[in-house]
C-alpha positions in Angstrom: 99.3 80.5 66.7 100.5 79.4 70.3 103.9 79.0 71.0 105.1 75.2 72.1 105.3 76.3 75.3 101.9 78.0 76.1 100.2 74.7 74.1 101.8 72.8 76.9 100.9 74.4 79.7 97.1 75.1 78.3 97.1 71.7 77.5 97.7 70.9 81.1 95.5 73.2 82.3 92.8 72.3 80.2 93.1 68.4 81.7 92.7 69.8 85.3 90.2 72.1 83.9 88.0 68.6 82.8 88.6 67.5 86.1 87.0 70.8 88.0 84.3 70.7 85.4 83.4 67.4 84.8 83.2 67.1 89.0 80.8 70.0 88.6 78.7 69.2 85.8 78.1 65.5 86.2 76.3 65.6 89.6 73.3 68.0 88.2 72.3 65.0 85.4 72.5 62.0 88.2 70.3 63.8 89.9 66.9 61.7 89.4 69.3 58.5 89.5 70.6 59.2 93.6 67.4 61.2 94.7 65.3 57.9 95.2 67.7 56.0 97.5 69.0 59.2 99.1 65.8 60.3 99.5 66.2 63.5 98.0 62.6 65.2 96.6 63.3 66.1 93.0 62.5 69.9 93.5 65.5 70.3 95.9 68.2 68.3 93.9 69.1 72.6 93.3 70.4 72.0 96.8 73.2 69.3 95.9 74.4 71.9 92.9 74.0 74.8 95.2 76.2 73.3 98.6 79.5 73.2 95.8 78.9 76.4 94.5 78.8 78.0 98.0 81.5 76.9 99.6 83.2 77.2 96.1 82.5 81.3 96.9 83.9 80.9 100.8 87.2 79.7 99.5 87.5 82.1 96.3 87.1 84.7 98.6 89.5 83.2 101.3 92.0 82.1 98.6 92.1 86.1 97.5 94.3 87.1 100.3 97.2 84.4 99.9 97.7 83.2 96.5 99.8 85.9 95.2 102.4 84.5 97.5 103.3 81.0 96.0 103.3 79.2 93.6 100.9 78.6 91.1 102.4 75.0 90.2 102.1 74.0 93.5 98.7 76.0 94.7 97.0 74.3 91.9 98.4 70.4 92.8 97.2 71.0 96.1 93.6 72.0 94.9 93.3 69.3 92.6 94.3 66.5 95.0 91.9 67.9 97.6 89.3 67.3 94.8 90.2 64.0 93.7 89.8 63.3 97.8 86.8 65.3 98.0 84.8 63.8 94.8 85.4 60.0 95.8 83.9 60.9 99.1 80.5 61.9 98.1 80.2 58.2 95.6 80.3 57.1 100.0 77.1 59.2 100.6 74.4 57.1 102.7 72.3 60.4 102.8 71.5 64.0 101.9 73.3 65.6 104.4 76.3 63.4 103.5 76.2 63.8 100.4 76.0 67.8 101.0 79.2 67.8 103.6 80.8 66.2 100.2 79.8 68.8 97.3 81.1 71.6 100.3 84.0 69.9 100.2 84.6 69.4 96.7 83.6 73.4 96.4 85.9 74.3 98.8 89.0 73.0 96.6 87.5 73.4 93.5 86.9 77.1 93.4 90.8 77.6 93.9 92.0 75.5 91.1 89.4 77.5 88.8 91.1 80.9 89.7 94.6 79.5 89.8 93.9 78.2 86.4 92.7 81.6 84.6 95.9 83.3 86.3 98.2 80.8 84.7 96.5 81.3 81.3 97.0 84.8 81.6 100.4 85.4 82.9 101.6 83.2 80.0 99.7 84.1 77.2 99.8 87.6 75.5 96.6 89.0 75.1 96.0 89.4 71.7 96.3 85.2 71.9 94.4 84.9 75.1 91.2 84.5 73.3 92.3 81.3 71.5 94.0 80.0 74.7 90.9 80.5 76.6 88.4 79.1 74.1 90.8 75.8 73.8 90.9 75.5 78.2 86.9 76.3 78.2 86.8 73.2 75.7 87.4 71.4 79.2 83.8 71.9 79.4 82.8 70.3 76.2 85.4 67.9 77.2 83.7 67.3 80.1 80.0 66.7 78.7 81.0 64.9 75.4 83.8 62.7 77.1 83.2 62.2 81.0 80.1 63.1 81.8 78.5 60.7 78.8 80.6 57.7 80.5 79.8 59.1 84.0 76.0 58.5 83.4 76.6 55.2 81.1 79.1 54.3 84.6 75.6 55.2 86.5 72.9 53.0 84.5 75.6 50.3 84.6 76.9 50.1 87.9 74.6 52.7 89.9 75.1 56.3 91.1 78.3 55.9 93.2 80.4 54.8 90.2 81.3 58.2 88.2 82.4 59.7 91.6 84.8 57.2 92.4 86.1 56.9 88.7 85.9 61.1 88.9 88.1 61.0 92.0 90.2 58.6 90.7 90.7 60.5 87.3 91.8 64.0 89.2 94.7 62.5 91.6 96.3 61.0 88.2 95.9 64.5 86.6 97.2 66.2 89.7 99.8 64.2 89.6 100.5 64.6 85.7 100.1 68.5 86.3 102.5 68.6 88.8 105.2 67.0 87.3 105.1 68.4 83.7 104.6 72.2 84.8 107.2 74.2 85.0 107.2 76.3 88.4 105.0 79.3 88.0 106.7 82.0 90.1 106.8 85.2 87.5 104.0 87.0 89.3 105.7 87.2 92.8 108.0 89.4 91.3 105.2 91.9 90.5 103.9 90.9 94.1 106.9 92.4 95.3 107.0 95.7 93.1 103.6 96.6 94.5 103.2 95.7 97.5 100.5 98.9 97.8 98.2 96.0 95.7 95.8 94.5 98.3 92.4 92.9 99.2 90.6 96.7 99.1 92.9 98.3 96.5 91.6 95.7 94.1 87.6 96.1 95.0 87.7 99.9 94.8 88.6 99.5 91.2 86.0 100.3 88.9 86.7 98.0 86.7 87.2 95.1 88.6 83.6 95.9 90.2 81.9 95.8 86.6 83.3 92.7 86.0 82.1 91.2 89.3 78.6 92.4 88.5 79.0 90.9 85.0 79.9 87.7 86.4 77.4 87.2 88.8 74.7 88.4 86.5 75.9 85.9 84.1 76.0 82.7 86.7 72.9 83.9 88.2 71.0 84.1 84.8 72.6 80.0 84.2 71.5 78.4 87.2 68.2 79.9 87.4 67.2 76.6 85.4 70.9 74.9 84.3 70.4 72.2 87.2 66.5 71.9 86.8 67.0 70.6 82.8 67.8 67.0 82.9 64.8 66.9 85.9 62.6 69.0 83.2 63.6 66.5 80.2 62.6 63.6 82.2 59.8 64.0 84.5 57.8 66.8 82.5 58.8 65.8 79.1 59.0 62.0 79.8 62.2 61.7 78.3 64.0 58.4 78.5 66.4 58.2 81.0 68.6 55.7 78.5 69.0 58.4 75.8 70.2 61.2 78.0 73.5 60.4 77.4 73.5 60.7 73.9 71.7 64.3 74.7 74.7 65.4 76.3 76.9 64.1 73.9 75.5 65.7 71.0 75.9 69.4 73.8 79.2 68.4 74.4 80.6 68.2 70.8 78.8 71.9 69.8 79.9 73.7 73.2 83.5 72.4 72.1 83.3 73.2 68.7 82.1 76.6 69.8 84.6 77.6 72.7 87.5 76.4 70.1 86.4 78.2 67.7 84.3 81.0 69.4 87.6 82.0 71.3 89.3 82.7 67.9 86.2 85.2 66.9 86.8 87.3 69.8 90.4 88.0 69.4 89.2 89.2 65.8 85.6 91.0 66.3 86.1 91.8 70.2 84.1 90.3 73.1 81.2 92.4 73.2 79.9 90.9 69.6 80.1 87.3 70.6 78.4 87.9 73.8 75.6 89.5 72.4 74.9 87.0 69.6 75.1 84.2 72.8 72.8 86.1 74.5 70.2 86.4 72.0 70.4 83.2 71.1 70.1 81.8 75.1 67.1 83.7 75.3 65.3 82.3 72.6 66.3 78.7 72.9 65.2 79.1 76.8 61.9 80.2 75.7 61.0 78.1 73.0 62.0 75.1 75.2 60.2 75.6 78.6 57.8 78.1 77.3 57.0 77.2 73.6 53.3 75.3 73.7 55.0 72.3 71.2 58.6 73.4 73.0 61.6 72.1 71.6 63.1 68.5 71.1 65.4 68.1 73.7 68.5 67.3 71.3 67.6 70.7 69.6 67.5 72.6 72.4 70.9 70.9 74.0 72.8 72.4 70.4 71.5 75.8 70.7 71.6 76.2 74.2 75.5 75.2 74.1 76.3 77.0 71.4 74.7 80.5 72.8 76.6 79.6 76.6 79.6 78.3 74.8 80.1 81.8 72.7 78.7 83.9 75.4 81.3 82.7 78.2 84.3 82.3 76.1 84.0 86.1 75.3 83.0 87.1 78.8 85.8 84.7 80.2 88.3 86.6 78.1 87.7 90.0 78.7 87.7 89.6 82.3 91.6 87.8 81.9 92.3 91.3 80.7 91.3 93.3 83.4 94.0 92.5 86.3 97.5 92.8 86.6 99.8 90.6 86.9 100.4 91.3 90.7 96.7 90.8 91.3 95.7 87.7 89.2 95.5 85.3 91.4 93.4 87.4 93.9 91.0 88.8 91.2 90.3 85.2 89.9 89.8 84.0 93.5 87.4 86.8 93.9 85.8 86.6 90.6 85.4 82.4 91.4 84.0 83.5 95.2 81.2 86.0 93.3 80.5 83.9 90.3 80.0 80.6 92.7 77.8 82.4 95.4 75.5 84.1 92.2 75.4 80.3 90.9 74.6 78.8 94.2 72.0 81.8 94.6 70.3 80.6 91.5 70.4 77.1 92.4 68.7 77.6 95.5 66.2 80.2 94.5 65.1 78.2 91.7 64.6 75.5 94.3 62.5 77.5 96.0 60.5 78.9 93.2 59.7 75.8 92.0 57.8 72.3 93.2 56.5 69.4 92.4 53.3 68.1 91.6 51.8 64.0 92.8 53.7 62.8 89.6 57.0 64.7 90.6 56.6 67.2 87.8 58.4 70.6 88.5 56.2 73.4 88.8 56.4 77.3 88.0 59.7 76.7 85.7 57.8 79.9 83.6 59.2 82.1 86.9 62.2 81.0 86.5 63.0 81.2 82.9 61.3 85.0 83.7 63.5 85.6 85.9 66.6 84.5 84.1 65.5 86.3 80.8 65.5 89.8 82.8 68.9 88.9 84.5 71.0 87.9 80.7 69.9 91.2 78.8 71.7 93.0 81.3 74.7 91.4 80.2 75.9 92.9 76.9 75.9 96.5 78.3 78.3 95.8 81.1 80.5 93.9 78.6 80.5 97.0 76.5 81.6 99.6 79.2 84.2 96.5 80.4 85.8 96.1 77.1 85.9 100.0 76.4 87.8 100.7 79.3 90.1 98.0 79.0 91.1 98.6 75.2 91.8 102.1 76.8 93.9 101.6 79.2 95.7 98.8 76.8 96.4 102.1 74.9 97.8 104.4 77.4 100.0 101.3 78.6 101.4 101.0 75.2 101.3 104.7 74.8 103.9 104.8 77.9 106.1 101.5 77.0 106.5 103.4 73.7 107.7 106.7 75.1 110.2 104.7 77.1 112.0 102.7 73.9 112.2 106.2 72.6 113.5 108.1 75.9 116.4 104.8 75.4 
């Protein structure tokens, strides 16, 4: 179980993860609802998705060279509020390339308060708990669909497009402002800034491992948003689903992916990360296919469950095994980096899958069957890289306990 303290703090950081998420999430389903008076073509609303991403990856890689050096308490309130900020702007958007200057933004603070997040997770919470602190913070995510992003596209149909970002922005300065007052500061890392100061920007990307675990993650964005911001498009202009019933769609995701991060996170500290991931891999490949490529296909509420549960079991596992791979001197730095690869690899597949597909006279989206190709190839590269990751970190977990050991008995 968690101690009181580390519920506390990942209950915080599970609110400000909602925030990050939900800011994220709920812009790819309002897409159809602010491409007609934006006058955004529906095979490019990849673009909107793709602008946060990318500037997401500018400031994840910017972010690794500075903060080590403060405070994570007070690196993460000032992410947060330039969110909040950032978010109500875009609900003022008269036009694409307003609403794009927005999303930058948005990414630009948003990719920060993702890595700062992870880095307090893991210099609080021992590792062989980590898995069930991380699955309850990734339930932000279910959080985010079954909670905010429901009422964001209810706020929508009610009271137009501009509403959930205004309510969004609203919602992250009061959780900023929670955060920041019911944190304790987080300064145990500069201590181990200080012991090594030899730990820098190029020490940390010749290490092997960190370098498998940039591939993973980029191979595992990538693989996502090949087609994650082309679904609620898909559902409605292809399939002709209702526009009215795709909240209850996302609902019905949001309670299995948080079912499955609270609980999937659990599994891994028991059968180990590689197991989970390969099950959630399996599983995403076959739901995909089956859904876009299937001649009956799959109902769309069907496919929501089983697509949530296989990305709710594969990234909770993923997510955890990559906590274990810095130290504590270098968190910070290898979450910004691993947020500046894993936004630029989603950002890639947002805008590639905007350029492999188009639309017909009736705004259907053509050649999704390249894309779910291309995705397919991408995700069964991902359990083999988790196995080598995980190998060498349970080996170096046992030479480091190896050499605490022979130092209690040198005492």
């Amino acid at each position: 179980m968690l101690q009181r303290s580390e519920r506390l703090i990942v209950f915080l950081i599970g609110a400000v993860q909602f925030i990050n998420i939900l800011d994220f999430v709920m812009v790819m389903p309002l897409g159809p609802d602010f491409a007609k008076p934006l006058g955004i073509p529906t095979s490019h609303l990849g673009y909107i998705a793709g602008s946060y991403t990318a500037a997401a990856s500018v400031a994840g890689l910017a972010g690794a060279f500075f903060l080590d050096r403060f405070d994570r308490r007070r690196a993460l309130a000032a992410a947060m509020l330039g969110l909040g900020v950032a978010t109500a702007l875009g609900g003022m958007a008269t036009g694409l390339a307003e609403l794009l200057a927005a999303r930058v933004l948005a990414g630009l603070f948003g990719g920060p308060a993702t890595s700062l997040s992870f880095a307090i997770i893991a210099d609080v919470v021992p590792t062989e708990r980590r898995g069930r602190a991380m699955g309850a913070v990734m339930g932000a995510f279910a959080a985010a669909n079954v909670l905010g992003l429901v009422a964001g596209l209810e706020l929508a149909r009610l009271g137009g497009w501009r509403l959930p970002f205004f309510g969004v922005g609203a919602l992250g300065l009061l959780i900023t402002a929670a955060t920041f007052a019911l944190l304790p500061p987080l300064v145990g890392h500069l201590e181990a800034v200080r012991e090594h100061p030899e730990s820098t920007f190029s020490s940390l990307l010749r290490k092997r491992d960190t370098q498998l675990s940039y591939v993973m993650t980029a191979l595992v964005m990538l693989s996502g948003f090949l087609l994650i911001p082309n679904i609620s498009a898909y559902a409605q202009r292809n399939l002709g689903f209702d526009r009215a019933r795709l909240s209850e769609v996302y609902a019905l995701g949001g309670v299995t992916s948080f079912l499955t991060t609270r609980y999937g996170g659990r599994l891994v500290d028991r059968v180990g990360s590689l197991t989970v991931v390969t099950v959630g891999v399996v599983l995403v490949i076959a739901t995909q296919w089956q859904f876009f490529l299937a001649p009956s296909g799959l109902d769309l509420h069907v496919f929501m469950v089983a697509f949530m549960l296989a990305m709710g079991l594969r990234n909770v596992a993923y997510n955890t095994l990559v906590t274990k791979v810095p130290d504590a001197s270098e968190r910070a730095r290898f979450g910004s980096l691993q947020s500046a690869v894993g936004h630029a690899a989603a950002a890639a597949g947002a805008f590639v899958s905007s350029q492999m597909l188009g639309s017909d006279g009736q705004e259907r989206l053509v050649g999704i069957e390249r894309v779910v190709y291309v995705a397919t190839a991408l995700t069964i590269l991902v359990p083999p890289l988790v196995a080598i990751v995980e190998r060498r970190v349970r080996a170096r977990i046992r030479v480091a306990s190896a050499m605490l050991g022979r130092r209690v008995e040198s005492r």
